[in-house]
C-alpha positions in Angstrom: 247.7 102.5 223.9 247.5 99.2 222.2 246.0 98.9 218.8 245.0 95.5 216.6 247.0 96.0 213.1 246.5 93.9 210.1 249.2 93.2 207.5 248.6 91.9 204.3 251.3 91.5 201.6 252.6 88.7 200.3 256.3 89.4 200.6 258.1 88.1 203.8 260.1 90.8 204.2 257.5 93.3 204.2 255.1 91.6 206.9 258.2 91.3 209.3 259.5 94.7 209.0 255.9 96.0 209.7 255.7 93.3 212.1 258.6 94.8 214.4 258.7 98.2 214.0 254.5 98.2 214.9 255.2 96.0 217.5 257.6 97.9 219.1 255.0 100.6 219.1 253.0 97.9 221.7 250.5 97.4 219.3 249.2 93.8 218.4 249.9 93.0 214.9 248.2 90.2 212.6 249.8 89.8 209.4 248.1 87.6 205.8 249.9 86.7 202.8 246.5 86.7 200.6 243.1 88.2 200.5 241.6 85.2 201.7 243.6 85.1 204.7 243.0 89.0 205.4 239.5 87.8 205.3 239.9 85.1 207.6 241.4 87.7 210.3 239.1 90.4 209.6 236.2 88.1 210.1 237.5 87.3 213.3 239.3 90.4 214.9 237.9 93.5 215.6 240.8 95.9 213.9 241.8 99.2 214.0 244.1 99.8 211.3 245.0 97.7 208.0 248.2 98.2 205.4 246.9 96.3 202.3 250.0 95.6 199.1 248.0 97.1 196.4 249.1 93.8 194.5 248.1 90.0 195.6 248.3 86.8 194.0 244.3 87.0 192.6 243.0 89.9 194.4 244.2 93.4 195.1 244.6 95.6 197.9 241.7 97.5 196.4 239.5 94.1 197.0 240.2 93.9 200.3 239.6 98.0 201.1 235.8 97.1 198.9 235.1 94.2 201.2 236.0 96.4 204.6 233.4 98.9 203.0 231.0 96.5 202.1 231.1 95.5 205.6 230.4 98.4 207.9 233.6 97.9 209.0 235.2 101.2 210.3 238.9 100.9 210.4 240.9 102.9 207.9 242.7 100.9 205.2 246.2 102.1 204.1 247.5 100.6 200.1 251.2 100.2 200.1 252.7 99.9 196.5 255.9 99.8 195.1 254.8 100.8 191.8 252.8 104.1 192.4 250.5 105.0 189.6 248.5 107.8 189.9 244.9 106.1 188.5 245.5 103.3 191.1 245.8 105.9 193.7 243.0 107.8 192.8 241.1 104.8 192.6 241.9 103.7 196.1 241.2 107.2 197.6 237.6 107.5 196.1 236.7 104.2 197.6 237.8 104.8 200.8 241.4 104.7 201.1 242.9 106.9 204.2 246.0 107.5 203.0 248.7 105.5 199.7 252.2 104.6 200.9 255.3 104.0 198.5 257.4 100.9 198.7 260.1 101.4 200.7 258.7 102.6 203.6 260.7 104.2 206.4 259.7 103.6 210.1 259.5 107.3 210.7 257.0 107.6 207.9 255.4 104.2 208.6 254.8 105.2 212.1 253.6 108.6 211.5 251.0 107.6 209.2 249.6 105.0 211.9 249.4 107.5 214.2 247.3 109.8 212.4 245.1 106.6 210.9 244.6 105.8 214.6 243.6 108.9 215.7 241.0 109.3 213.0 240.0 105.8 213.4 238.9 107.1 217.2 237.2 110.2 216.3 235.3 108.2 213.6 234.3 105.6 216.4 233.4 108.3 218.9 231.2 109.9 215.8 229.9 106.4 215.2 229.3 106.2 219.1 227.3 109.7 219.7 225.4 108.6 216.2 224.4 105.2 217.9 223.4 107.4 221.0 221.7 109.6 218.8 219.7 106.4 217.1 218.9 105.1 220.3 217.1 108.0 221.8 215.5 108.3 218.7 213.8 104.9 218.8 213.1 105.4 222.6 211.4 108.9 222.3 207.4 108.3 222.2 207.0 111.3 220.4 207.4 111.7 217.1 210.4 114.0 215.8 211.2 115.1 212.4 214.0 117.6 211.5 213.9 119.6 208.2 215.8 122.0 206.2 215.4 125.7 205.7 213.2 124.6 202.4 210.7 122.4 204.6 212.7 119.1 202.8 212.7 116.2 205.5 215.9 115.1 206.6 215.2 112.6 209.3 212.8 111.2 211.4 212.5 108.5 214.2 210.2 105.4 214.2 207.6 107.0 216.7 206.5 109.5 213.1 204.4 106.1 212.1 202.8 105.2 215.1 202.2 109.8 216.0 201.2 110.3 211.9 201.1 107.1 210.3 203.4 107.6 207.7 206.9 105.4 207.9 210.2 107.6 208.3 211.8 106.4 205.1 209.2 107.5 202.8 208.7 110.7 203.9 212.4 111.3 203.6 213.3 114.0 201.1 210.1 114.7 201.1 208.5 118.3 201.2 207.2 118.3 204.4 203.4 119.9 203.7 203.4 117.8 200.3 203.9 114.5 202.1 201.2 112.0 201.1 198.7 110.4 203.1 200.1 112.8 206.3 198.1 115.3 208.1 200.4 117.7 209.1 199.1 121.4 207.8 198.4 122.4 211.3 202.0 121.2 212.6 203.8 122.9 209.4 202.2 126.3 210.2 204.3 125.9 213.7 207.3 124.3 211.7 207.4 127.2 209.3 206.8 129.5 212.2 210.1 128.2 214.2 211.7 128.7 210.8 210.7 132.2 210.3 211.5 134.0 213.5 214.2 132.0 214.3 212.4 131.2 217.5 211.1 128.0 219.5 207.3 127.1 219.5 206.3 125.8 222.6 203.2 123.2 223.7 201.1 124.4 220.8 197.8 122.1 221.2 196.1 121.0 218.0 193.5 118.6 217.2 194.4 116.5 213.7 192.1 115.2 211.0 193.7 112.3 209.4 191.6 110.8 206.7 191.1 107.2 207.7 192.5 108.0 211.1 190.8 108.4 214.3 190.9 112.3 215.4 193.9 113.0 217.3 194.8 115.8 220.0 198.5 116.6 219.7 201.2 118.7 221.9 203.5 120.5 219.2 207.0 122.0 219.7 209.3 123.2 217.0 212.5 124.8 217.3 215.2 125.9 214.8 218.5 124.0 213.9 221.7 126.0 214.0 225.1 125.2 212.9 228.0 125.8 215.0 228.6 129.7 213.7 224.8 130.0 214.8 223.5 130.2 211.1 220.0 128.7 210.6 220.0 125.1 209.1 216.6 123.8 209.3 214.4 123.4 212.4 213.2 120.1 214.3 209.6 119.5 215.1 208.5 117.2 218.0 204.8 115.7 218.1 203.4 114.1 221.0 200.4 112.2 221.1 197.8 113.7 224.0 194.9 112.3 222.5 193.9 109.7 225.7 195.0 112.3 228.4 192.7 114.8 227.0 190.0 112.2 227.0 190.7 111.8 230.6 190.5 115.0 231.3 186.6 114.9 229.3 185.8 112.4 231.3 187.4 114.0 234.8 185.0 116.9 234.1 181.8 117.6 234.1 180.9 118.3 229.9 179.2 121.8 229.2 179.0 121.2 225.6 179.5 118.3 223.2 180.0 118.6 219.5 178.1 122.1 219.6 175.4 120.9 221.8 174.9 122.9 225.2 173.8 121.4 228.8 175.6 120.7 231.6 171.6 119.1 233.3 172.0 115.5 234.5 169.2 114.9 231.7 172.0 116.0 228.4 175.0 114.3 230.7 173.0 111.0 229.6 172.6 112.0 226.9 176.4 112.7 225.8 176.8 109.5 227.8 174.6 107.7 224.8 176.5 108.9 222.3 179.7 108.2 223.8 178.3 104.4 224.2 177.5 104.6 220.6 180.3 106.2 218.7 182.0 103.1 218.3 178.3 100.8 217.9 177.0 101.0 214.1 173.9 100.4 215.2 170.8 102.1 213.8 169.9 105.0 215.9 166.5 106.5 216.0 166.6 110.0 217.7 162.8 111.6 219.4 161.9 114.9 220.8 160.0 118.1 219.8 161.0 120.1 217.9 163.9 122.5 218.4 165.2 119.8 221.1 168.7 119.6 218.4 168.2 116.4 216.8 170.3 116.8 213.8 173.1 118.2 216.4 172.9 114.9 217.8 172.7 113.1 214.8 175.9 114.9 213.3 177.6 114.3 217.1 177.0 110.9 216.2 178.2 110.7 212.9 181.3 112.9 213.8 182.3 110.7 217.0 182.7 107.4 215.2 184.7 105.5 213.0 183.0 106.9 210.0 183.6 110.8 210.7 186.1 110.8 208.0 183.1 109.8 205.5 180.5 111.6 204.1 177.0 112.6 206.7 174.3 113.1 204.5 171.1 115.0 205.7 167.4 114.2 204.4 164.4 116.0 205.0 161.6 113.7 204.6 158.9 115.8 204.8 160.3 118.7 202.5 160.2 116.5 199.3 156.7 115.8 197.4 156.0 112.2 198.0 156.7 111.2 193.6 160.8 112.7 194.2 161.6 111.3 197.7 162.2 107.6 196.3 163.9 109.0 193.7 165.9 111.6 195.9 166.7 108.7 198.7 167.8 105.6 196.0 168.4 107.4 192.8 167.1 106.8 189.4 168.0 106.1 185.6 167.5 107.9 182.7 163.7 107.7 181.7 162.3 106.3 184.5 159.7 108.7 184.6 159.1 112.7 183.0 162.1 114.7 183.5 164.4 111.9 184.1 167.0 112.9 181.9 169.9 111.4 182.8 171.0 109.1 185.8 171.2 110.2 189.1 172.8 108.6 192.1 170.6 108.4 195.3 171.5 109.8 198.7 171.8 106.6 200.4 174.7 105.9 197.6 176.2 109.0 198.6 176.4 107.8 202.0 178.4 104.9 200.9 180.8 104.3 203.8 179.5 107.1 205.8 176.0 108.0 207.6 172.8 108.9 206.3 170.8 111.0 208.3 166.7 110.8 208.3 165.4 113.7 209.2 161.4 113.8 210.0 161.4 109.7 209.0 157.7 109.7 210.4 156.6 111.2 207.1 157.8 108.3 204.6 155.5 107.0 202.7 154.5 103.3 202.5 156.2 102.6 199.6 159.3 104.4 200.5 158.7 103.0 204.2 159.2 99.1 202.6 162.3 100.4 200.5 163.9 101.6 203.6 163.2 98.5 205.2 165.0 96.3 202.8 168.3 98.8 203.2 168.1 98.6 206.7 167.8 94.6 206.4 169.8 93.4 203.3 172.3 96.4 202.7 170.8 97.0 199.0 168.2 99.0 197.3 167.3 99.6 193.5 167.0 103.1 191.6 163.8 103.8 190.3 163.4 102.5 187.1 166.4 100.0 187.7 166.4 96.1 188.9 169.8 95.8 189.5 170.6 95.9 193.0 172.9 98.2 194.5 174.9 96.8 197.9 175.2 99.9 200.0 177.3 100.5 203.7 175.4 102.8 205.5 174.6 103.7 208.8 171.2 105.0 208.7 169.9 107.8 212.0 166.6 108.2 211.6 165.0 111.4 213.8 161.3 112.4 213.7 158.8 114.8 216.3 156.2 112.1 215.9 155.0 109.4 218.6 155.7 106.4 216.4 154.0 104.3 218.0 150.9 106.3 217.9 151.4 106.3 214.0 152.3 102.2 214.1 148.9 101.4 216.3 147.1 104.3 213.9 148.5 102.1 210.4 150.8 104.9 209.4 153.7 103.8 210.2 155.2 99.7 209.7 155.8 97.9 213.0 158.4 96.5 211.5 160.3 99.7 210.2 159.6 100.8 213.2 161.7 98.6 215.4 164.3 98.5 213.0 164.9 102.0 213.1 165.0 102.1 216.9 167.4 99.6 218.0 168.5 102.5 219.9 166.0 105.8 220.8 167.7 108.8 222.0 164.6 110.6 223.1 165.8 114.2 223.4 164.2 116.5 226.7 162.2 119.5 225.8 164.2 122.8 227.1 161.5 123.0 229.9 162.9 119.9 231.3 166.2 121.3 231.8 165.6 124.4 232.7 169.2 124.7 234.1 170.7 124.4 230.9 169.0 128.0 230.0 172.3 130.3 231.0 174.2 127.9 229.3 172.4 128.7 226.2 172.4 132.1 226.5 175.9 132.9 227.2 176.3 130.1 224.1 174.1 132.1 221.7 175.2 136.1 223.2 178.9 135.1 222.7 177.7 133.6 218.9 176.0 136.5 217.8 178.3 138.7 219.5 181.0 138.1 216.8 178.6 137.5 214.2 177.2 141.1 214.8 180.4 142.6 216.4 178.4 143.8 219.1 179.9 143.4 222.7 176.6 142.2 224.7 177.5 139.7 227.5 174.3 138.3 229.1 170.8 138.8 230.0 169.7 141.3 233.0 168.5 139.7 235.5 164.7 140.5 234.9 165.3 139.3 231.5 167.2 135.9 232.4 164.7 135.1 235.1 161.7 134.9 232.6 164.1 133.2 230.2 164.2 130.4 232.8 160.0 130.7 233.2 159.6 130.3 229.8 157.8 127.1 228.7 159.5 127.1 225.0 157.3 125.6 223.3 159.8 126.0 220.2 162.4 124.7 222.8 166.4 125.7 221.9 165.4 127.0 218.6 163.2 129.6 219.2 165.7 130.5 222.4 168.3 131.4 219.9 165.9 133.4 217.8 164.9 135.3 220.8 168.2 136.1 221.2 169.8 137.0 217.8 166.3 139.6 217.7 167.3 141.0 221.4 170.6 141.6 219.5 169.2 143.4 216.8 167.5 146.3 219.4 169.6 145.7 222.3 172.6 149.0 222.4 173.3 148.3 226.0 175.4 145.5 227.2 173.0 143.0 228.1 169.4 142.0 227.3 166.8 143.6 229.3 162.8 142.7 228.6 162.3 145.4 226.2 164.7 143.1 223.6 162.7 139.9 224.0 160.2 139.1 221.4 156.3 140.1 222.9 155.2 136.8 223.7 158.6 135.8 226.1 158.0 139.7 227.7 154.4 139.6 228.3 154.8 135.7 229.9 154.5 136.7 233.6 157.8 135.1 235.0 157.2 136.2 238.1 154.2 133.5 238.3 155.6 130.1 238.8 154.4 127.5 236.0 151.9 125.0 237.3 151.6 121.2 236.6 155.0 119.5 235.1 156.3 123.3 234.4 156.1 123.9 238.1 157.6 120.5 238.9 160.6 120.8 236.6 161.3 124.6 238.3 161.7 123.0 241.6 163.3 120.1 241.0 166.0 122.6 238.8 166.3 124.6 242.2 166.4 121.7 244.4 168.5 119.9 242.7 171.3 123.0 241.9 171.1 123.9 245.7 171.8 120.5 246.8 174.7 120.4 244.5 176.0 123.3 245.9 175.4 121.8 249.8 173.0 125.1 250.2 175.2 127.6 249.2 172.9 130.1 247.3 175.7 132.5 245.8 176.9 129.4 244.2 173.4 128.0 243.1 172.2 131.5 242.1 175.6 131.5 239.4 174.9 128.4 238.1 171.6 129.3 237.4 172.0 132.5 236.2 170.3 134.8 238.3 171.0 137.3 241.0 170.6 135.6 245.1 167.6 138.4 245.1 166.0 136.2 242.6 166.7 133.4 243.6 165.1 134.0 247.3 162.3 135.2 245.5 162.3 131.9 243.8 162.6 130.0 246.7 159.9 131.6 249.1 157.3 131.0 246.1 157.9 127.3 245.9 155.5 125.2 247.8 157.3 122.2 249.8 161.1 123.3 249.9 162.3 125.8 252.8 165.8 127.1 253.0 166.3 129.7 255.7 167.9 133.0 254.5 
């Protein structure tokens, strides 16, 4: 095989004895008389081997082995002397040298040392070759992979790491992998440490990942170990891929039984999810409505936890808790001495919510001089402590929430018109638990399989007595007081599900086998209706999705007026 040689000396003699005994060998061989020539051939040939005369006219054979390095270049570089010295070959070695002939040179030797210098040159290239391979499916891969050693030290990582975790791969190089700044990775290191310990490969681990500043991301994890060629344990390798969009498809593909702790699968809380999902990325002021016990703070916090601003701080108000003289103080703050007891400065909870949300609760119950304060928040971004005139700019997003009809209390003089609609550029007006009556095994499978592990009590579900006057029951107290009635059917309940003896008096007594009248009545049948149309008439089907036995469920059906199903 034919290799490009480079001979650079500046004695005659010497380049033509290379000259023929190389090219005898077939190979195609340049030869320079100075390093400015060598650098004129090396800039244009692609070489495979050079023999450099330690000594030039102004340069040395050492120059030109520095500017090869300098270069990239991989070809191995050869000195030839005629005046070995042992600091000049030491020198050439440690910067790169492959090997230090002495003036004169024999062809055996001569061609023996080419032959080895050639064959490294080629396992160097095909190193270099499977390390460009290696690069390249590296910056293809979508996913980002890090590899580590045995102490959890980076060693490498491919461009995909900042796009997956935001972090570039050179400055997390080094790096202990939990310590690395700005990267959320605790969840991913637990499997990382775990591929490390046992030796063993972690497959499709599925974690969600907070990154501060970072929208919330769903992730596919996979880590296995790193093992030298005797089999010992050398680090591990980690790949991350990004599943964050396919898992929203799949939300979206299916019909949502839950959001963000809230419970419903009725076409009534499918709108509403659908609101919020409109909204998470909207700052717009949100004023949520409904009775009491309909989850408003749930909604609020599904909201705040859905949006750009998740990573920030959600802070919760209860208007009506706090005595009318602390409430402007509580909401903007105050300075020291601004009235009794003000003893030192205190910062607000709308400052608090710099950056974040601040959540309303009960807003119907502000006073009129906290009502105009709010106003000019909600219109110029700043407020003023009590006691203070310096305004204070403030990014907020304010969700206000209240059981009262505002605009009873606007037309009454309670409540400012102009509060008013600039609290509700959006109303989520939240149905009362009679209105989605469907929604009522939902809940309690939700709230048996909560207290279930909080009181380490394995009760699955209502009997069917019970569940059916759990779906009769007006709930006046709506989702709230269902979950009191059944943490207290927990507390006397010893069998495995809640019979009517565990409900509180008032749901056992109601006669559930009486169907409601009015609106009551109405939202029963439409709940039937609807479910049995949904399951093209199939009554096993309807009957599980309501929870309740087919026995109660014909029972059901032959007392409601104006719908007939045949058995």
């Amino acid at each position: 095989m034919s290799y490009k040689i480079l001979v650079v000396d500046d004695e005659e003699s010497i380049r033509f004895t290379f000259n023929e005994f190389l090219t005898e060998e077939g190979h195609e061989v340049f030869c320079a008389d100075s390093f400015q020539a060598a650098m004129d051939i090396i800039s244009e040939s692609e070489l495979d081997l050079i023999f450099a005369d330690i000594i030039l006219a102004e340069h040395t054979g050492i120059d030109i082995l520095k500017a090869v390095r300098d270069r990239g270049l991989l070809c191995p570089v050869i000195i030839v002397t005629g005046q070995p010295n042992i600091d000049t070959a030491t020198e050439s070695v440690r910067l790169g040298a492959f090997d230090y002939l002495v003036k004169p040179i024999h062809q055996d030797k001569l061609l023996w040392v080419t032959k080895v210098a050639l064959s490294h040159k080629q396992v160097i290239g095909e190193r270099e070759q499977y390390r460009n391979n290696l690069d390249a499916i590296f910056r293809s891969v979508m996913d980002a992979i890090i590899t580590v050693d045995e102490q959890m030290h980076v060693i490498e990582s491919n461009a995909a790491v900042e796009a997956v975790c935001g972090v570039a791969p050179g400055d997390i190089a080094g790096k202990h992998f939990i310590s690395i700044d700005n990267l959320c990775l605790a969840a991913c290191g637990d499997v990382l440490q775990q591929a490390l310990n046992h030796q063993a490969t972690i497959r499709e681990q599925r974690i969600e990942c907070h990154h501060p500043g970072r929208p919330r991301q769903m992730l596919i994890v996979n880590a296995s170990p790193l093992l030298d060629r005797k089999n010992n344990s050398i680090g591990a390798i980690l790949v991350i891929r990004d599943v964050t969009r396919m898992s929203m498809m799949e939300c979206e593909l299916k019909e949502r039984h839950s959001f963000h702790n809230i419970i419903g699968k009725s076409p009534r809380m499918q709108r509403m999810y659908q609101i919020v999902d409109n909204l998470s990325e909207i700052e717009t002021t949100v004023l949520i409505t409904g009775e009491s016990g309909t989850g408003k703070e749930l909604f609020a916090k599904a909201l705040h936890y859905n949006g750009p601003r998740a990573f920030r701080s959600l802070v919760t108000v209860n208007c009506s808790t706090l005595v009318e003289n602390l409430l402007e103080s509580e909401l903007f703050g105050h300075v020291k001495g601004a009235f009794t007891g003000a003893i030192r400065d205190k910062i607000g909870r709308f400052q608090e919510a710099h950056k974040g949300t601040i959540f309303l609760d009960e807003v119907g119950d502000l006073s009129p001089v906290t009502q105009l304060k709010l106003l000019r928040v909600l219109q110029e971004k700043c407020f003023e402590r009590v006691g203070d005139s310096t305004p204070i700019e403030v990014d907020v997003r304010v969700i206000g929430a209240t059981n009262r009809d505002l605009r009873h209390e606007v037309r009454q003089g309670r409540f400012r018109e102009d509060l008013y609609y600039r609290l509700k550029v959006v109303e989520i007006e939240l149905p009362p638990l009679r209105e989605r009556y469907e929604d009522v095994p939902l809940l309690v499978k939700h709230f048996c399989d909560l207290y279930s592990r909080k009181f380490n009590k394995p009760l699955h579900g209502a009997a069917d007595d019970a569940m059916e006057v759990l779906m009769q029951y007006p709930w006046p107290g709506n989702v709230r007081e269902l979950e009191h009635a059944i943490e207290r059917a927990f507390v006397f309940c010893r069998n495995e599900s809640i019979g009517m003896e565990h409900l509180p008096p008032e749901i056992s007594r109601f006669q559930g086998d009486r169907l409601h009248t009015g609106q009551n009545n109405a939202a029963e049948l439409d709940t039937v209706v609807q479910t049995l149309e949904r399951t093209d008439g199939n009554k096993a089907k309807a009957a599980r999705l309501l929870g309740i036995s087919r026995k109660t469920l014909y029972k059901k059906l032959r007392k409601l007026p104006g719908y007939e199903y045949q058995k």
